[in-house]
N, C-alpha and C positions, 0 to 999 in steps of 0.2 A: 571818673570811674574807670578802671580798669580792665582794657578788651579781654573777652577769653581766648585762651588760645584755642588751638584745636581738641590738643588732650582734657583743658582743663572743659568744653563745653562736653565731651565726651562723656566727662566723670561728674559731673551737670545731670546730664539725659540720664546716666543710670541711678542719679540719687532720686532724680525725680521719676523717674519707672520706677524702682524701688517702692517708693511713697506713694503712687496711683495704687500698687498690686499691693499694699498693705492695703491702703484704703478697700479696696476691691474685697480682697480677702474678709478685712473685719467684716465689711456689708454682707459679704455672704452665709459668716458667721453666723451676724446680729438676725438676719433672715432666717438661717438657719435654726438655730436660736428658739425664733419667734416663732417659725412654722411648728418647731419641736415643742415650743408651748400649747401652740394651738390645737395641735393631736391632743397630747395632756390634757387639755381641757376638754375635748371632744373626749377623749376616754373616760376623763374623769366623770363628765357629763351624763355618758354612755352608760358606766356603772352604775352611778348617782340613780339612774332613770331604770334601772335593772331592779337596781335595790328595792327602789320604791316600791315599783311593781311586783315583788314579793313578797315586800312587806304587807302590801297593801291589802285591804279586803275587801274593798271598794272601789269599781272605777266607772265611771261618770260619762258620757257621750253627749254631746250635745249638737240642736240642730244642725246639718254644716252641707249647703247646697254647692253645686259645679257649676258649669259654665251654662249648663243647660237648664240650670232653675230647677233639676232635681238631686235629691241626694248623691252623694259621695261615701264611697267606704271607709269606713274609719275603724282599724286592725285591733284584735287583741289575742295575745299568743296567752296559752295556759304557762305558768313559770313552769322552770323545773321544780319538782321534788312537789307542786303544787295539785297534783291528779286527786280527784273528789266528785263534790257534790255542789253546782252554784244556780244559784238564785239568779235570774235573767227579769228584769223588768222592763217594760217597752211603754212609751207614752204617744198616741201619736201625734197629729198635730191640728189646731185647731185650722177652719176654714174659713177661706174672704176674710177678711179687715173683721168682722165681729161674726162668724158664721157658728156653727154647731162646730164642740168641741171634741178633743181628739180624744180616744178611746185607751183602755188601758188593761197590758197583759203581764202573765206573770207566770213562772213555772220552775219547778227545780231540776235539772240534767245535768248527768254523770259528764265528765270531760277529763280528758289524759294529759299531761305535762306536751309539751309543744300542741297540742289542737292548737287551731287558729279560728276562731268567727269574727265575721265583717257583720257591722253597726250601719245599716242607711238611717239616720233620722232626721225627720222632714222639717225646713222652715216655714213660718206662716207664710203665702201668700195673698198681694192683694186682690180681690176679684176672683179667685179659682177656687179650685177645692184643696181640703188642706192633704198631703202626702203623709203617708201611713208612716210609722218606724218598725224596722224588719231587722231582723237577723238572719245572718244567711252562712253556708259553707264554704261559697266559692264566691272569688271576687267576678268585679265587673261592672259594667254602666250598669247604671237603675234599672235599666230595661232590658240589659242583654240577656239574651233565655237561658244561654248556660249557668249565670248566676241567678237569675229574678227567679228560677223555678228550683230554686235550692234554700228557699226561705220554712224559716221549719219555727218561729213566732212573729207574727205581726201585728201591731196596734194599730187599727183602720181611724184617716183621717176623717173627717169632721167636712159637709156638702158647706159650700158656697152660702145659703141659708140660717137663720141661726137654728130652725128646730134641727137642722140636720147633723145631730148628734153622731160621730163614728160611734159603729154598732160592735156586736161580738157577734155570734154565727147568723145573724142575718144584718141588711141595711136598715136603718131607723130612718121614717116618715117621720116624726113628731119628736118632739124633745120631751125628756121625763120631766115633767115637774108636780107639784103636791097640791092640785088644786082638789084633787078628789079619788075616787080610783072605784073598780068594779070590787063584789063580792061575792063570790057564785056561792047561791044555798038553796038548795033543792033545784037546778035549773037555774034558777031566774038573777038576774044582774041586780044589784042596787047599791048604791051610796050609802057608803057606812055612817049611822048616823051620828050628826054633829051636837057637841054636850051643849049643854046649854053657856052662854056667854060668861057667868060667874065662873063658871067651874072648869071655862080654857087653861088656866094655868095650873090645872091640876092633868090634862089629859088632852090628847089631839084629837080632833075631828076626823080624820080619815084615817083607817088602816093600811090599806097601799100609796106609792109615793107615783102613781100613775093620773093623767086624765082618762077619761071615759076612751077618747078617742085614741089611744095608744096604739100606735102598729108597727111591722117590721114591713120588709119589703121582700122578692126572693132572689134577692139579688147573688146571679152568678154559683148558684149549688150542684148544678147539672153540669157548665162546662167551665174548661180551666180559665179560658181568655186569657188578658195580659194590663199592663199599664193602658191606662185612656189618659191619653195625650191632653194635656192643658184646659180640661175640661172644669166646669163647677162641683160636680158630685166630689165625694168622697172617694180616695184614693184607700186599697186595702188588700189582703188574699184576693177579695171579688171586688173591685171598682165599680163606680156608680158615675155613669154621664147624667144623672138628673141632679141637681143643684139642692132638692130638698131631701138627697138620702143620705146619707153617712156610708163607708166603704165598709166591708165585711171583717170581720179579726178572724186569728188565727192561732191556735198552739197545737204543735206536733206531740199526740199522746193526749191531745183532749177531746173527752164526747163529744160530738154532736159536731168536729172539724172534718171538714175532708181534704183531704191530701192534695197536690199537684205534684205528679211523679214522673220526669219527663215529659212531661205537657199534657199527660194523662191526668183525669180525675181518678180518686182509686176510690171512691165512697168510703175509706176508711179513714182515721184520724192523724197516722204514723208517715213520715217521709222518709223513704229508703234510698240511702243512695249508695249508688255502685261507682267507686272510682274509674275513670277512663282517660286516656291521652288521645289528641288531635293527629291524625296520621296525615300528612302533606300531601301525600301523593295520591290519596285516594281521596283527599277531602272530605274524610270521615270521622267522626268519633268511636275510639273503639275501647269498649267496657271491660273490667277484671269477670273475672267467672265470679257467680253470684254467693257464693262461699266467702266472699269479700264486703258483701255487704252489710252497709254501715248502719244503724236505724238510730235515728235521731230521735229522740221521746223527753217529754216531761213529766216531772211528777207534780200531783198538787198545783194544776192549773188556775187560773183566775182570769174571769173578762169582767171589766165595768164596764158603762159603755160612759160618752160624753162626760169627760172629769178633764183632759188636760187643755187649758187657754194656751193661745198665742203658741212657739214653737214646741215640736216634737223634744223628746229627752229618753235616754234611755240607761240602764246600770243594768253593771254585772259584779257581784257579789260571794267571794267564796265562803261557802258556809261548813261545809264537814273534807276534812284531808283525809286520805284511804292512807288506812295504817293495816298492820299486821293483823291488828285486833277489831278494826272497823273496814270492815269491806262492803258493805248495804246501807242506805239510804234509812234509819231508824222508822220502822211502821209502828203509829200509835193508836191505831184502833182493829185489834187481832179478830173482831167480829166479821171484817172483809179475809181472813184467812179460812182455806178449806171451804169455799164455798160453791155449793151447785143449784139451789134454788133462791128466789128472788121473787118476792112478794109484795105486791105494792096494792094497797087499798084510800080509795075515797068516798064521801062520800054519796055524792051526786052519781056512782058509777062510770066518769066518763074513761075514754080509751084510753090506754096507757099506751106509752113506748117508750122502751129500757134500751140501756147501753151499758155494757160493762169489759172494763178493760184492765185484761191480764198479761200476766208473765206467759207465754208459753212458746216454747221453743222452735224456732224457726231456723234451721239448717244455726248457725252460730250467736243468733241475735231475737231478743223476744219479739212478740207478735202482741197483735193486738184482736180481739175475740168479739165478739157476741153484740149486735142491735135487731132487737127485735120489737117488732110493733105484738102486743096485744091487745084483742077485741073480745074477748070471752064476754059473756053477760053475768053482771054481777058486782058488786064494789071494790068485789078482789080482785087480782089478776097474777097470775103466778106464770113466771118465767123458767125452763129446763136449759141452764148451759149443759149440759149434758156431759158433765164430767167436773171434778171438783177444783176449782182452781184459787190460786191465793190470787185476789183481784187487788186492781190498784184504787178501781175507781168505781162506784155506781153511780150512775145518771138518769134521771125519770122524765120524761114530758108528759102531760096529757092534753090531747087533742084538744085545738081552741081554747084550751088552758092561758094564751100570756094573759100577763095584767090582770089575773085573778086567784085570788087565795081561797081554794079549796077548805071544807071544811073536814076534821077530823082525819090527815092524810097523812098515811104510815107506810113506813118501808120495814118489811122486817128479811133477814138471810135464814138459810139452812144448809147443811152439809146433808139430809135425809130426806127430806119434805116434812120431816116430825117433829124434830127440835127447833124451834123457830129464837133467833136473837131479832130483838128490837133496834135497828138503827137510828129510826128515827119514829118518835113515838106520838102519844097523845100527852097534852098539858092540860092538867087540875084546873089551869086558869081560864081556859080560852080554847075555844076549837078549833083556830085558825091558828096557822104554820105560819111561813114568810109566801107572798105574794112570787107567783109563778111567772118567772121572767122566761124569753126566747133561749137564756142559756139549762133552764131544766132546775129540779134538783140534783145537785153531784155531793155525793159522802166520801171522800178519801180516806185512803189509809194511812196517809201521813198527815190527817189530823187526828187532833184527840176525841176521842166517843161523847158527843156532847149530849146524850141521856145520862150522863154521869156526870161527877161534881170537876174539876179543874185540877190540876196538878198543885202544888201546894207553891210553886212559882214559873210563871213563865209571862211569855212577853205576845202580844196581840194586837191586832187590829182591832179596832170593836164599829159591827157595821150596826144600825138601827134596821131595824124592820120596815120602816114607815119611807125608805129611801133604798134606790139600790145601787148608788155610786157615791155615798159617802159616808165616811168614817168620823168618829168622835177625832177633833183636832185640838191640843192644847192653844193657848196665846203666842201670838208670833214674838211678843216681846214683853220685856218686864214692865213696860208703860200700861199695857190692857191688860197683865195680870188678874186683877181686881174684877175683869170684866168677864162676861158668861164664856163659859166653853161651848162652842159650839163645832155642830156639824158640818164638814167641807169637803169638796170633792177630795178623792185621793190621790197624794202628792206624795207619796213614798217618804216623807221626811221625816225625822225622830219623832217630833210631835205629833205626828201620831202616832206611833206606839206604844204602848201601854204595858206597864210592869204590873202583875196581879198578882200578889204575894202574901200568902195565908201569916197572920201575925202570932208567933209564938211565941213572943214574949209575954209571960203571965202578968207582969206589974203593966201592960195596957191592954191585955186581953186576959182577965184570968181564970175565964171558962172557959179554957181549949177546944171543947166540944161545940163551938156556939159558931165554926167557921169564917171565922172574919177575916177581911182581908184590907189592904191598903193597896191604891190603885193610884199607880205615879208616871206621868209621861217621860221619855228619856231623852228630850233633851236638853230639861234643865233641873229633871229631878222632882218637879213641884207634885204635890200629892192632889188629887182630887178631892175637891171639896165642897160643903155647903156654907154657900158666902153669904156668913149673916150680919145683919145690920138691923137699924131697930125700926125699922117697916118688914115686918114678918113676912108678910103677903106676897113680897115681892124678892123674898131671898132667891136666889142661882147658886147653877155650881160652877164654881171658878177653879184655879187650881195656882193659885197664888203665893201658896207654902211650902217648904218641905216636910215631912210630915215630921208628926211631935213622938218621938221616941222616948219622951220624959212622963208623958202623963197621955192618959185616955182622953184623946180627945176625939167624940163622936160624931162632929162634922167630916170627920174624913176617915170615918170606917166604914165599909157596905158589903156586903152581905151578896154572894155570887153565887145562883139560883138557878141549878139548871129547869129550862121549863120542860123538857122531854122530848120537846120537838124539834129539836133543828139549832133551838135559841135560850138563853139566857133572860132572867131578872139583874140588873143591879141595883139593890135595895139599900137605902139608907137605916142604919139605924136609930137615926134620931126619933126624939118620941118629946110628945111635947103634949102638955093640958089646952092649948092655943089650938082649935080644932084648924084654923088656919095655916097655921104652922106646917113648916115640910113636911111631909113623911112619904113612904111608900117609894115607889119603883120612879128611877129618872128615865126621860125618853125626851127626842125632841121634839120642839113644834114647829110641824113643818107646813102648816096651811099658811101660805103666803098671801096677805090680803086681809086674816081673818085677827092675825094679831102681829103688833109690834114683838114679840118675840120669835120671830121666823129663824129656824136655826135655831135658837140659842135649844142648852139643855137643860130642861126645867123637870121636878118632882112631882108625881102623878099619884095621887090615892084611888084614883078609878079607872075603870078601861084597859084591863094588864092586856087584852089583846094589842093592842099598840106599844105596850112599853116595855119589849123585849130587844134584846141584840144579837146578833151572829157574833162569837171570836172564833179571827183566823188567828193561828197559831204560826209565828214568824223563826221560832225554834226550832233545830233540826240535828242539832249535835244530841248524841248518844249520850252525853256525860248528863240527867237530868237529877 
C-alpha cells in the first residue's frame, strides 16, 4: 500500500471534511424536513380540529379528575361566525361505589363567537360523595373562589348512600321511587287506590312516583359556603357533609335558584358578573364599572334529580345562529307576553308562592323580577307585578305541597285583571295535574302552550306523570327491539327523543280531521308501536319498525290529547271486539314489586289520571 504523502493526506482530510459536512448538512436537512412535517401536521391537525369544531353541533365532556381527586377544566371557545343560542346539559355524578345518583340540568343561553366556558365534570368516587358537574366563566382549581363562584349551571352529585339522590333546589333525604305516593284532597293525605290485580295491565296503582315518606333537606339556601372537602354527602351549588343528602343543582335564570355573587347570596336566580384584573401591588381585585356587566341567564330551564349512575357527563349543543333575520330566542307560548296579573287556584286552598322571570332592563343587561309568597284566604290567589312585562317563566309552589298532587290546579295570566288566558287548565279526565315536586310548577315561554293540540311536527322528550326523572326510552339495540319500551332515567341520548308528526297523507290517513299522528324515536327511526302477537292480553309497545308508509297500519298510529292541564293522552287507535285487547291511553307501570312489568309501557283503558305525559319540546329554531 502506498504512504500518503503530505499533500496527498491533505487532499484526504478535505474530501473526508467535505463528506462529514454533507452528511451533516443532509441530517439537517432530513431534520429540517421532518420538523417542517411535523408543524404540517400539527397545523394540519390544528385546522382539522378547528373545522370540526365548527362543523360541529355537539360536543361532549366527560368525567376527567386532577391530581387532587377533583375536577379539572376542560375549555370550550364559541367558533367564529357561530354567536346564537346553545342548549347546555350537565349530568352530575353518581356517589360511593353504588350511592344516590347524580342529578340533571339543562337550559338554553345566548353566547357570542370567542365566549369561552370551562366544563368541571365529576368522576365516581369510591367511599365519598359524588362531585357535581358545573360550568363556569373563569378558570381555576375546583375550588378556587375566583372561579367556583362564577358557576352559573350545576348538576348536584349524588351522597355516599344510595337513597341519596343529587337533588335540584333543595338536598334529597330519600330516593324517589314508585312504591306509593300521597294525594291531597280536601286536607287529608291518602294512597291512591290500587285497581284490582286483573285489571294491573290495563292501569297503575299509584298516581305519584313518590314514597309516603319523600323529603328534601334545606340544604345551604341562606348562605353561599363552598366545596366540603372529601366528605360523603353530595357535592353541588350547596354541598352536603351528611352521607344520606344529595348536593343542591343550580341554573342561572331559573325560579326558585339563588345566585352566589361574589361570595354573596343574592336570593335571586341570575349571576352577574363584572369583569376585573388582579392589581400586584395592592393585592387586590379591581372591577370594570358596572355598565360592563355581564348577566349570565337561561332560558327553559330543567332539573331531575337522581338519573345519572357512575361518572358525571356533560354537552353543549348549538341550536339557533343569529342572523340578520333571527336575533331572539323563538317564544312559543305568546300567553307569557304582556303580562301583569297571575292567578293560581287550588283546590284545598293551600298557600301559594309565585316567581316569575322577566326581561326587564337593567343599566345594559336584563333583570330578573318578581317572587312573592301569597296567603290570601281562599282557593285563588292572585299575584300584581305591577307593571306589564313579557315573562320568560312562571313558577308556583304551594306550601307543604312536595310529593303531592293537588286537586283541580290552575294557572291562568292577565294583562287587566279582566281577561284572564288559561295556562294551565282543568282535564275532562281527572282532577289531578302532575305531582308537585320541590322544583314547583314552571310554564315557559319557550315551550309550546300545552292546553292546546301539538304542532303538526316537532321532536320531544315525553316524561310520564307517575315518575319525575324519567323519560319514555326506545331499545338500546336492534337485539330487544321486539321487546317493551320502557321508561329510564334521563340520558340525553337520541332514544329518547321522540319525532310526533301529524300524518297527511290521505291513502294512511284519509280523514285529515281525525289528528293522527306517528311517533318515531331518532335514533334509529323505528315507529312506536303495538307489538302484537297471538296472546292478546299480553301485547306492549315496542318500536321495532319503521313505520309503514304503504298502507294504514293502526298499530302505530295514536292520537296526541292535550289533557288541559300541564299533560298529554297518547292514545292508541286500535279498536278490537277482544274486550281484552289494547286499547285506550299508554302509561307505565311503575309499581315495583306489584308486577313483573315495572317500567315497561303498557295500554290502559282505565285510570286516565295516571296515563298522561309531559312533552318537552327539544326544538328551537325559528324555521317550524
Amino acid at each position: 500500500m502506498k504512504k500518503l504523502n503530505n499533500k496527498g493526506f491533505a487532499i484526504t482530510t478535505v474530501i473526508y471534511g467535505l463528506a462529514i459536512l454533507g452528511i451533516l448538512l443532509m441530517a439537517m436537512l432530513m431534520s429540517t424536513m421532518s420538523q417542517a412535517r411535523t408543524n404540517n401536521n400539527d397545523i394540519t391537525r390544528s385546522i382539522e380540529d378547528e373545522l370540526n369544531r365548527f362543523s360541529q353541533t355537539e360536543t361532549f365532556f366527560m368525567g376527567y379528575l386532577g391530581e387532587d381527586n377533583y375536577p379539572i377544566p376542560q375549555e370550550y371557545i364559541v367558533p367564529e361566525g357561530q354567536s346564537g343560542w346553545y342548549r347546555i346539559e350537565l349530568w352530575g355524578t353518581q356517589g360511593g361505589t353504588a350511592g344516590g345518583y347524580g342529578a340533571y340540568t339543562s337550559g338554553i343561553i345566548k353566547l357570542t363567537e370567542g365566549d369561552v366556558l370551562y366544563f368541571y365534570v365529576g368522576k365516581q368516587r369510591a367511599n365519598l360523595g359524588g362531585v357535581e358537574t358545573d360550568v363556569r366563566i373563569v378558570k381555576g382549581g375546583y375550588d378556587e373562589s375566583s372561579s367556583y363562584q362564577t358557576r352559573i349551571m350545576v348538576a348536584a352529585g349524588g351522597g355516599n348512600r344510595t337513597e341519596a339522590n343529587g337533588g335540584t333546589l333543595y338536598g334529597y333525604t330519600a330516593s324517589m321511587n314508585s312504591n306509593g305516593g300521597e294525594v291531597d284532597a280536601s286536607n287529608e293525605a291518602n294512597t291512591f287506590g290500587i285497581l284490582p290485580a286483573d285489571k294491573l295491565q290495563y292501569s297503575n296503582g299509584t298516581l305519584v312516583g313518590f314514597p309516603a315518606t319523600y323529603q328534601k333537606s334545606s340544604l345551604g339556601q341562606t348562605t353561599a359556603g363552598g366545596p366540603v372537602d372529601d366528605v360523603k354527602g353530595g357535592h353541588g351549588y350547596y354541598a352536603s357533609n351528611d352521607e344520606t343528602i344529595g348536593g343542591v343543582s343550580f341554573i342561572s335564570g331559573y325560579a326558585g335558584s339563588k345566585a352566589i355573587v361574589h361570595g354573596e347570596v343574592t336570593n335571586q336566580p341570575t349571576y352577574d358578573y363584572v369583569p376585573y384584573t388582579y392589581n400586584e401591588e395592592t393585592d387586590e381585585y379591581e372591577y370594570e364599572s358596572i355598565d360592563e356587566t355581564i348577566r349570565y341567564k337561561f332560558y327553559d330551564g330543567i332539573m331531575l334529580p337522581g338519573v345519572q349512575a357512575g361518572d358525571g357527563k356533560a354537552k353543549i349543543e348549538r341550536l339557533v345562529v343569529t342572523t340578520d333575520e333571527v336575533t331572539t330566542l323563538p317564544r312559543r307560548n305568546s300567553k307569557l307576553n304582556n303580562v301583569r296579573y297571575i292567578k293560581d287556584c287550588v283546590e284545598d286552598g293551600a298557600e301559594t308562592v309565585f316567581s316569575a322571570i322577566a326581561e326587564v332592563t337593567y343599566n345594559k343587561n336584563p333583570d330578573v323580577a318578581f317572587s312573592k309568597p301569597i296567603t290570601a284566604a281562599g282557593n285563588c290567589k292572585t299575584v300584581d307585578l305591577e307593571g306589564n312585562y313579557q315573562l320568560d317563566e312562571i313558577a308556583v309552589w304551594h306550601v307543604n305541597g312536595d310529593g303531592k298532587d293537588f286537586k283541580n290546579h290552575t294557572i291562568e295570566v292577565s294583562a287587566n285583571n279582566t281577561d284572564w288566558l288559561t295556562i294551565k287548565g282543568l282535564a275532562p279526565d281527572t282532577v289531578y295535574s302532575e305531582t308537585e315536586t320541590v322544583t314547583g310548577t314552571h310554564i315557559s315561554a319557550y315551550q309550546y302552550d300545552s292546553t292546546q293540540e301539538i304542532p303538526k311536527v316537532g321532536n320531544y322528550y315525553i316524561l310520564p306523570v307517575l315518575s319525575e326523572n324519567k323519560v319514555i326510552s326506545a331499545n338500546e339495540s336492534a337485539e330487544t327491539d321486539s321487546g317493551p319500551i320502557k321508561i329510564d332515567n334521563m340520558n340525553g341520548l337520541k332514544r329518547q327523543i321522540w319525532a310526533i308528526e301529524l300524518i297527511t297523507d290521505t291513502n294512511i290517513n284519509p280523514d285529515l280531521a281525525n289528528k293522527e299522528y306517528k311517533i318515531t324515536e331518532l335514533s334509529r327511526n323505528k315507529a312506536l308501536s303495538i307489538y302484537e302477537d297471538e296472546n292478546m292480553t299480553n301485547n306492549h309497545i315496542s318500536a321495532n319498525a319503521i313505520f309503514n308508509t304503504y298502507a294504514r297500519n293502526t298499530p302505530q298510529i295514536w292520537k296526541v290529547i292535550p289533557a288541559g292541564n300541564d299533560t298529554y293522552y297518547i292514545r292508541t287507535i286500535e279498536n278490537s271486539s277482544n274486550p281484552l285487547a289494547p286499547s285506550g291511553n299508554i302509561f307505565p307501570q311503575t309499581n315495583q314489586g306489584l308486577s313483573e312489568n315495572y317500567n315497561n309501557l303498557l295500554i290502559g283503558k282505565n285510570n286516565p289520571s295516571t296515563q298522561r305525559f309531559r312533552l318537552i319540546s327539544v326544538d328551537y329554531s325559528s324555521n317550524e
